[in-house]
Backbone bond lengths (Angstrom), bond angles and torsions (degrees), N, CA, C in turn:
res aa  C-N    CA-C-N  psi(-1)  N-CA   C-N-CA  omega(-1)  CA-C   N-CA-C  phi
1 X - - - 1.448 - - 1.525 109.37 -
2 X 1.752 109.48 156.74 1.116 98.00 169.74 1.476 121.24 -119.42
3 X 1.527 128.68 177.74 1.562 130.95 -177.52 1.658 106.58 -82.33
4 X 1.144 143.10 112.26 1.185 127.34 119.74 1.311 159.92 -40.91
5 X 1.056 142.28 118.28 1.886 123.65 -153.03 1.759 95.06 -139.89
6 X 1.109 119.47 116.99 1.848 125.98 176.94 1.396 87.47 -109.90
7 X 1.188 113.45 145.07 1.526 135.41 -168.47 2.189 85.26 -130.40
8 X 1.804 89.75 157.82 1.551 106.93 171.52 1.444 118.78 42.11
9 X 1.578 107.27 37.92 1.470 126.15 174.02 1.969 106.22 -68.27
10 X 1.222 128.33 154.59 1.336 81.85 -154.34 1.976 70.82 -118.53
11 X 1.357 102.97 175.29 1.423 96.63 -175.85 1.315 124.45 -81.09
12 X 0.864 136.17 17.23 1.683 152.72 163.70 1.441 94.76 -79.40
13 X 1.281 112.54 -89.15 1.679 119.01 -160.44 2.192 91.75 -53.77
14 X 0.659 113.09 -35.75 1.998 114.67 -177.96 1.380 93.93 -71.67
15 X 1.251 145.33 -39.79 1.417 150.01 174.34 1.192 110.76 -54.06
16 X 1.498 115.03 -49.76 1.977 141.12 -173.16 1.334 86.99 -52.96
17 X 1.314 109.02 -71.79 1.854 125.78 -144.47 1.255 91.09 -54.89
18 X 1.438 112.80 -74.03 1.756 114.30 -167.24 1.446 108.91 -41.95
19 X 1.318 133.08 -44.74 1.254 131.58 -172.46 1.432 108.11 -74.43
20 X 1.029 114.36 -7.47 2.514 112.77 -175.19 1.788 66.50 -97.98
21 X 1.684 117.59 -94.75 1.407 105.56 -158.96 1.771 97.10 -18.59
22 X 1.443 147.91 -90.15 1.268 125.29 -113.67 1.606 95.94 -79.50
23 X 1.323 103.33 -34.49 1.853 83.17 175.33 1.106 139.55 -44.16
24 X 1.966 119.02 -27.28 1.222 150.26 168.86 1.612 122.71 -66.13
25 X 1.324 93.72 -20.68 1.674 121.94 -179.52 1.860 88.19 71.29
26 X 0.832 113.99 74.47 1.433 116.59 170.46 0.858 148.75 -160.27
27 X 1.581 136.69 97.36 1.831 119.76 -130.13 1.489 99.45 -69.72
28 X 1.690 114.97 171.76 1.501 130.38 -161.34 1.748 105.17 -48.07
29 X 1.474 96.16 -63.64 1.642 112.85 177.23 1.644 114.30 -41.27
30 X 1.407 118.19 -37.28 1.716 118.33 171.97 1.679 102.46 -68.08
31 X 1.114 119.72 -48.07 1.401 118.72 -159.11 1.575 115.11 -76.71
32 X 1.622 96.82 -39.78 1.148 97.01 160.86 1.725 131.12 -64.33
33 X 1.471 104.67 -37.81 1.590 94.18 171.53 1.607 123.92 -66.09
34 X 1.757 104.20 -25.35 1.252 89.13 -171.59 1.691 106.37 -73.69
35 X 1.671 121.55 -43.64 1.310 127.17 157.56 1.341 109.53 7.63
36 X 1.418 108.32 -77.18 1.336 129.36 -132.14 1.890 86.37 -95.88
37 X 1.432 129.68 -11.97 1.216 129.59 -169.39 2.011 89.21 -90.70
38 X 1.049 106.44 -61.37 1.636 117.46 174.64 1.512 108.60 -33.19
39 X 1.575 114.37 -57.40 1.284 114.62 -169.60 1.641 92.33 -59.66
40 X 1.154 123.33 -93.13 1.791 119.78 -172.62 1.374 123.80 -38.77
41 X 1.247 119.08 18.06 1.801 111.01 -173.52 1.570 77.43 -103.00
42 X 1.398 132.29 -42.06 1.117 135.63 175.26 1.302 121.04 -50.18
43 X 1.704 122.15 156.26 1.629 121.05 172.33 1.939 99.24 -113.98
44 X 1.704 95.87 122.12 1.300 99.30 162.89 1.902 116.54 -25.50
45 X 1.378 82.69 164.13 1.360 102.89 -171.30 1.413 100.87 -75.46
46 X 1.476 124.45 -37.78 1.520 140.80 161.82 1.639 119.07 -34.13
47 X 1.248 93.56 -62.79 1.387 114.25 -173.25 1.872 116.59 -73.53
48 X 1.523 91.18 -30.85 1.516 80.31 167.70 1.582 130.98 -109.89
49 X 1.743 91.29 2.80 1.864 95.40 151.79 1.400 100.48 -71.08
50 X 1.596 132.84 -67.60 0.952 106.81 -166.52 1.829 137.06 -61.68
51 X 0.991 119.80 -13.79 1.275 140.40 169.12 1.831 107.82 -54.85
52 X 1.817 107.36 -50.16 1.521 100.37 160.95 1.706 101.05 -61.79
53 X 1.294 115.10 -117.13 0.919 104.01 -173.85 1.927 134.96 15.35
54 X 0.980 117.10 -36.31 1.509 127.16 176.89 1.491 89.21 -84.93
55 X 1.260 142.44 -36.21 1.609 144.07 -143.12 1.919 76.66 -102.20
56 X 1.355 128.69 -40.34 1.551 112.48 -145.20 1.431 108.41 -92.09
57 X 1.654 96.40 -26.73 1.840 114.98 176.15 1.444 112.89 -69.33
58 X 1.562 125.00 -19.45 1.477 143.28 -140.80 1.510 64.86 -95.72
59 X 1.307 120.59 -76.40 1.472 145.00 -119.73 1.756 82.42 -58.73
60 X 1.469 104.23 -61.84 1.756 107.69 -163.11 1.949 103.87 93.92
61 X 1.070 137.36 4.77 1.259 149.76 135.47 1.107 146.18 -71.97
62 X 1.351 112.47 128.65 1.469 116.56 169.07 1.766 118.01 -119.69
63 X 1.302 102.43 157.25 1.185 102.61 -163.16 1.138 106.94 -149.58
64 X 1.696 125.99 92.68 1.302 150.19 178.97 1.323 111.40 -19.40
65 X 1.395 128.24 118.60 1.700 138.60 148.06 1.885 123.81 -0.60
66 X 1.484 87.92 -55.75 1.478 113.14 166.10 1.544 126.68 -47.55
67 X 1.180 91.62 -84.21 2.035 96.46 173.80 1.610 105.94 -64.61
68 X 1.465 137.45 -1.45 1.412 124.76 154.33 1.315 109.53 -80.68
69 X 1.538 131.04 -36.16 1.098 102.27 173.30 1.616 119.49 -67.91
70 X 1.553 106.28 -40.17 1.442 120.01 -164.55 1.986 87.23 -50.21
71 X 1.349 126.02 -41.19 1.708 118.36 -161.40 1.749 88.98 -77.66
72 X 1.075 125.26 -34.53 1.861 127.64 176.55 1.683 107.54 -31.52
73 X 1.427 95.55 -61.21 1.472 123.53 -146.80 1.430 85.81 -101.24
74 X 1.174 144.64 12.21 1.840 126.48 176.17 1.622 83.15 -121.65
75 X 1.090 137.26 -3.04 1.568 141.15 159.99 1.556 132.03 -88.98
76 X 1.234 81.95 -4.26 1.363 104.84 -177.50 1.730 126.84 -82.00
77 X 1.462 90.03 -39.48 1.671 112.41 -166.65 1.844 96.87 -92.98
């Protein structure tokens, strides 16, 4: 494994952290790794517009404004 080190954390947000870790029962360093494990299991917001996009160009379809809302709103009721 490796060390991480964030410098000019300011003491508010270092105040935040310690207090989510202790609610979790979990010192800063656990909460933070798992944090930071959650954030990367995930795909940017980037990556998974573009990922549609790759899925919508593949497809060769389009599919009118209209009947998405009309499928919104028949899910609705």
């Amino acid at each position: 494994m490796v060390q991480i080190t964030i410098r000019n954390v300011s003491e508010n947000v270092r105040n935040e952290l310690a207090a989510r870790a202790a609610m979790h029962h979990q010192s800063m360093q656990e909460y933070l790794r798992q944090e930071l494990e959650r954030i990367v299991a995930r795909p940017t917001v980037e990556s998974w517009l573009r990922a549609a996009e790759e899925r919508k160009a593949a497809s060769g379809k389009t599919i009118p404004a209209s009947e998405i809302l009309k499928a919104r709103d028949a899910d609705r009721r």
